[in-house]
N, C-alpha and C positions, 0 to 999 in steps of 0.2 A: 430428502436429498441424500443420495450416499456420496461420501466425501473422500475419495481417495489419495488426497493431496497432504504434504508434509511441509516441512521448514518454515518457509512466512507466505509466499506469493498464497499458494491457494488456500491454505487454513486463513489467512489475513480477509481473503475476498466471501469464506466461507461462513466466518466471524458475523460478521456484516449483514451476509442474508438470515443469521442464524436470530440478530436483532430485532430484525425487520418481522421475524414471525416463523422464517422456517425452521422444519424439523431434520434438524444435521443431524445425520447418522456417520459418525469420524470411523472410518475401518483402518486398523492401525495393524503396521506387520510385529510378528511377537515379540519386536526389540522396541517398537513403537514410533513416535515420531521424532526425529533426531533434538526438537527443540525444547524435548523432556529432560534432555540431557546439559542445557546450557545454564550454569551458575547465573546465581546464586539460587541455592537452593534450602527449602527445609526437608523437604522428604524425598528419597529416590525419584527420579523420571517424574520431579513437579518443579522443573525449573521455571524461572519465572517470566521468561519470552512467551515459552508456553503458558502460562497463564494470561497472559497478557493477550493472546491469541486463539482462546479456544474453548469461550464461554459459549452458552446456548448450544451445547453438545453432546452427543452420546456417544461413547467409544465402544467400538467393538475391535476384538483381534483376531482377524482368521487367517491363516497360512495359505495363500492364493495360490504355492506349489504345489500345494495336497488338492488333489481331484475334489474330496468335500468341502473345503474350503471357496475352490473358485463354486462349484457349486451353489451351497450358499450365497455367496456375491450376486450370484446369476438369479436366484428367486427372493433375493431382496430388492433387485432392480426391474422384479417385472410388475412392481408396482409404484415403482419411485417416477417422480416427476423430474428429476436431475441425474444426472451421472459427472461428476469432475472428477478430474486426476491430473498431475502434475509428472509422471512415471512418463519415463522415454519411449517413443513410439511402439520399435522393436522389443521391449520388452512387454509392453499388450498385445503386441499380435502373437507373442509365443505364447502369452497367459493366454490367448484366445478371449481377450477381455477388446477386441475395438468397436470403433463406432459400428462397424458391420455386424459385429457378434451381438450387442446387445442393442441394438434395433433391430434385430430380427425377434429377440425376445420382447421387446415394449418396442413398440412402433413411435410412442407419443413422448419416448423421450426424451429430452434433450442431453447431448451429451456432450461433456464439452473438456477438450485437452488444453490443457496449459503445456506445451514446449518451450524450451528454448530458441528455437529457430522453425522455420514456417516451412511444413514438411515436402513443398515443390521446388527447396529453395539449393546449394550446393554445401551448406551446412546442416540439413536434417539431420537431425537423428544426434546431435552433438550433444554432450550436459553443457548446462548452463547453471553459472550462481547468480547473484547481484552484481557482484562485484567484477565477470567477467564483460556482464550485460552493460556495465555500468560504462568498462574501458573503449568495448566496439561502437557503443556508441559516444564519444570523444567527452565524456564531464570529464575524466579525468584530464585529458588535456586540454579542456576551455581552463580548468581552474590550475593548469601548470603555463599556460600564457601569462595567466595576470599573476601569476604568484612567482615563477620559474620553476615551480615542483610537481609532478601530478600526482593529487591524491584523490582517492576516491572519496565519497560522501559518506561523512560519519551518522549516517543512516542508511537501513535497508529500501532508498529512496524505489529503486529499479522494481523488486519485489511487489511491492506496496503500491505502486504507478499501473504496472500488469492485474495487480489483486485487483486495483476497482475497476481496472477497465474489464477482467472477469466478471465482477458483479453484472455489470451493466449489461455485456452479453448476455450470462444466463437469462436475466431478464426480459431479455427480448427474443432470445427462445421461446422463453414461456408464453410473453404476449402471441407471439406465429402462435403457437401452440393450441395456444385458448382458443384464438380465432379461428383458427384449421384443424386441429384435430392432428396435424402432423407434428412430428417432433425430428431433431435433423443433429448431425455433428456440424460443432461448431469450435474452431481453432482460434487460441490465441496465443499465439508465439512474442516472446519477450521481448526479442532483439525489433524486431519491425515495430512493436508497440514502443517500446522507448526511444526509437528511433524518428518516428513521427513525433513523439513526446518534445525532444529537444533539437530535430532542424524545424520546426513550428516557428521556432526562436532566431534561428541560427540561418538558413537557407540564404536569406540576405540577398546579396546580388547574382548569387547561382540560381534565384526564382526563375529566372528570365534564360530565354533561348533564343542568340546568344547569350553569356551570362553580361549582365551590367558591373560586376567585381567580384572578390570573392564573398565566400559564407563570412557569417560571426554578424551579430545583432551588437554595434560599437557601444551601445549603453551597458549591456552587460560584461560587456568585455574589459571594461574601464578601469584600471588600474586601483581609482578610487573609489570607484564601486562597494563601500563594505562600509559598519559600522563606524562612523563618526568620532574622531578621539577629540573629547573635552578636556578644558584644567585639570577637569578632576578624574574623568572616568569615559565611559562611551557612552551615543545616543544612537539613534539607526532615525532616519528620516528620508522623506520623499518630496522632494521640493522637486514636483512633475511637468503639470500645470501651467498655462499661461497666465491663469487667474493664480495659481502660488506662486508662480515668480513675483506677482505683482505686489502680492500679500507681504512676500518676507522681502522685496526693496522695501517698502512702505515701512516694513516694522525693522528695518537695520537704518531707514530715515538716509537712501539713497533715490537723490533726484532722477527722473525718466531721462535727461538729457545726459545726467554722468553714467548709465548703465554703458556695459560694452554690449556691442551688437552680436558677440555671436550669442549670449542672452534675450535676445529678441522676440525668438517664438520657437517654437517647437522643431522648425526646420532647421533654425539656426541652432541651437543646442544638439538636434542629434550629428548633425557635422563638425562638432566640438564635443562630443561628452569628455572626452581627457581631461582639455581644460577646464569644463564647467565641474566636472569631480572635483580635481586637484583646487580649482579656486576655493570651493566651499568646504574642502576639508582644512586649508589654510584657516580660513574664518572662525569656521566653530572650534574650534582648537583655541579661539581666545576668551570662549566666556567659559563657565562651569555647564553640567549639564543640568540644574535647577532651571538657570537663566534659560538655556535655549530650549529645555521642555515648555518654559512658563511665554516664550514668544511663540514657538511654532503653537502652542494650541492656541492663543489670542489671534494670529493670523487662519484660523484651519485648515492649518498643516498637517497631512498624517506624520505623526511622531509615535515615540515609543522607545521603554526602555532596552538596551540590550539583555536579554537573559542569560544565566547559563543553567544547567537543568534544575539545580535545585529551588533559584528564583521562579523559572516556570511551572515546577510541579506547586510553587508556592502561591502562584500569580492569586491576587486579589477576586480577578474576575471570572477564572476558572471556578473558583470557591463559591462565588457568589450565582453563578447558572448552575450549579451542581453537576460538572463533569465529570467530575471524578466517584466514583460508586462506592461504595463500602462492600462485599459480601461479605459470611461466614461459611468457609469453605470447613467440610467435613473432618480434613484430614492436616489442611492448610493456617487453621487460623482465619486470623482477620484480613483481607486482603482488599487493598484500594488499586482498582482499575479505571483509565480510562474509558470514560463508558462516549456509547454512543451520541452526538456531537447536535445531529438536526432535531429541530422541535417539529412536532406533528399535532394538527386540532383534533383532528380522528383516529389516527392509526400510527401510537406512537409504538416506536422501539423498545426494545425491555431489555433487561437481563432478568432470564428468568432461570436459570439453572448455572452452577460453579463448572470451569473446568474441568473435565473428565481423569477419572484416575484409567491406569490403561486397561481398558475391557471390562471398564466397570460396569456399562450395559450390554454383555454380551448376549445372555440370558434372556433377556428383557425383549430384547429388540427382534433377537430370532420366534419366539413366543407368539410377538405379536405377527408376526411373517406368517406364521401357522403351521411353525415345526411343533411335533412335539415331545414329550422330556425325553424319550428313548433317541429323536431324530438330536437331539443337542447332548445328549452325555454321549453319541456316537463320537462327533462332531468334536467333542471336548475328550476322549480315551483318544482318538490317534494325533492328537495335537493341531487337529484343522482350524479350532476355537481355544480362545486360550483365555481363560476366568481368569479376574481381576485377582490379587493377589495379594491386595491391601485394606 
């Protein structure tokens, strides 16, 4: 797979297949990927997003302006089963690097563009971050309704949403692939993908033609919608259910007759969630959170504590399925990653190689392509390859 993608969207989706078994080839320009740069760090251009981001990989750095360099790119791809990139339309077609150009060189491969916007649409061709993707499609103003502020998500949520739906795509490249023999461009633009993501949610009464009222999903919109304040602290709970409504009357020891009816059932609740929030943050507000952990799991209740990161990275139960990985990075030290998440009987995920130093396999990777050492110290005297340096 050569991976022409930077920041989180396509290295994150990159990540992922690199778990699963493929062989990521990271082609990096000679400043490298901008997420080398983000603190905290211990060694130049080893920040630790990128780390976080870019396991199961090999770096190479070729100057895709130098004729050898795209060159290069071009007969590392005419045996590659992937092509991604994250790079704004217009500037592949001046590299001469698009779907057009490199399906003429490998017919069977899949090639697949991460955009910001969906290139038939009257935004093509525009940059996009997260945090722009994040605004046009309205999180920040669902969470400046309930709050009166808008803020964006203290995650790279937008990125991350596009990354897997990336994953998923290429993979379904590849199955066409297998099956046919064809390989084809395939687009996935940001804005339309997180836009599906959150009116999924939100379309509400504009489903219908005419509309039945407006968008907004009123349970998520709820004022009281959010972690639970106890005597002592917070809890987060989900009292959903017809059967947990029924569970926690029984275990607060209120009769069926004293219930109020917009509690009733599910239809009655979602035409009150304000009230039915606001009633039950009143409530747990009077005991501790021991007490109402130690009810909602006797009724089974989903409960749970509120975290903040260091409780999470501490979580008991992460510890205990062995999420979190340990490596020993060359240059890094000891380094604890999130590792990959699903269990497999057959065909599990690995980490099998540390985060790349920049063009640490440049060497390596072209070798195996079937240049050889006079085609690469070419390649590496006019600066089209750029040797690792560390």
């Amino acid at each position: 797979m050569i991976d022409l993608t930077s920041v989180m969207m396509g290295p994150y989706a990159t990540m992922i297949l690199g778990d699963y078994g493929a062989d990521v080839i990271k082609v990096e320009s000679p400043e490298g990927d901008v997420m080398r740069y983000a603190a905290p760090m211990r060694s130049p251009r080893m920040g630790a997003m990128y780390l976080q981001g870019n396991r199961n990989k090999r770096s190479i750095v070729l100057d895709l302006k130098k004729p050898r360099g795209r060159e290069a790119l071009l007969r590392l791809s005419e045996t590659a089963d992937v092509f991604v990139h994250n790079v704004r339309p217009a500037a592949m077609r001046r590299l001469k690097l698009s779907a057009d150009d490199l399906l003429v060189v490998n017919p069977r491969l899949v090639y697949v563009a991460l955009h910001g916007f969906g290139e038939e649409g009257p935004y093509a061709g525009r940059p996009a971050y997260d945090d722009l993707i994040q605004g046009l499609t309205a999180l920040p103003a669902l969470v400046g309704k309930i709050t009166g502020e808008p803020r964006y998500s203290p995650a790279t949520i937008a990125d991350r949403i596009v990354g897997l739906n990336a994953t998923h795509a290429i993979l379904a490249g590849l199955l066409h692939r297998d099956r046919t023999g064809e390989g084809q461009a395939i687009e996935v633009p940001m804005f339309e993908t997180m836009a599906q993501f959150v009116l999924g949610d939100h379309m509400a009464g504009r489903s219908y033609d005419p509309p039945l009222g407006p968008p907004g999903y009123s349970r998520l919109l709820a004022p009281d919608r959010r972690p639970y304040r106890t005597r002592d602290g917070y809890i987060c709970a989900l009292i959903y259910t017809d059967k947990h409504w029924d569970a926690f009357f029984s275990a607060i020891k209120t009769d069926p007759e004293q219930r109020d009816p917009r509690f009733k059932d599910m239809s009655a609740r979602t035409r009150n969630y304000d009230h039915v929030y606001k009633w039950l943050a009143d409530l747990i507000e009077t005991r501790t959170t021991a007490e109402w952990m130690r009810l909602f799991e006797e009724a089974d209740i989903p409960c749970g504590p509120m975290h903040d990161l260091d409780s999470l990275i501490d979580d008991p139960h992460l510890s205990e399925v062995g999420f979190f990985r340990e490596i020993d990075h060359p240059t890094e030290g000891k380094l604890r990653v999130a590792g990959p998440a699903a269990r497999w009987s057959r065909t599990p995920s690995s980490i099998r190689s540390c985060p790349p130093r920049l063009g640490e396999h440049g060497d390596e990777i072209l070798r195996e392509a079937g240049f050889s050492d006079g085609d690469i110290e070419a390649l590496a005297g006019e600066g089209a390859m750029v040797r690792d340096s560390g």
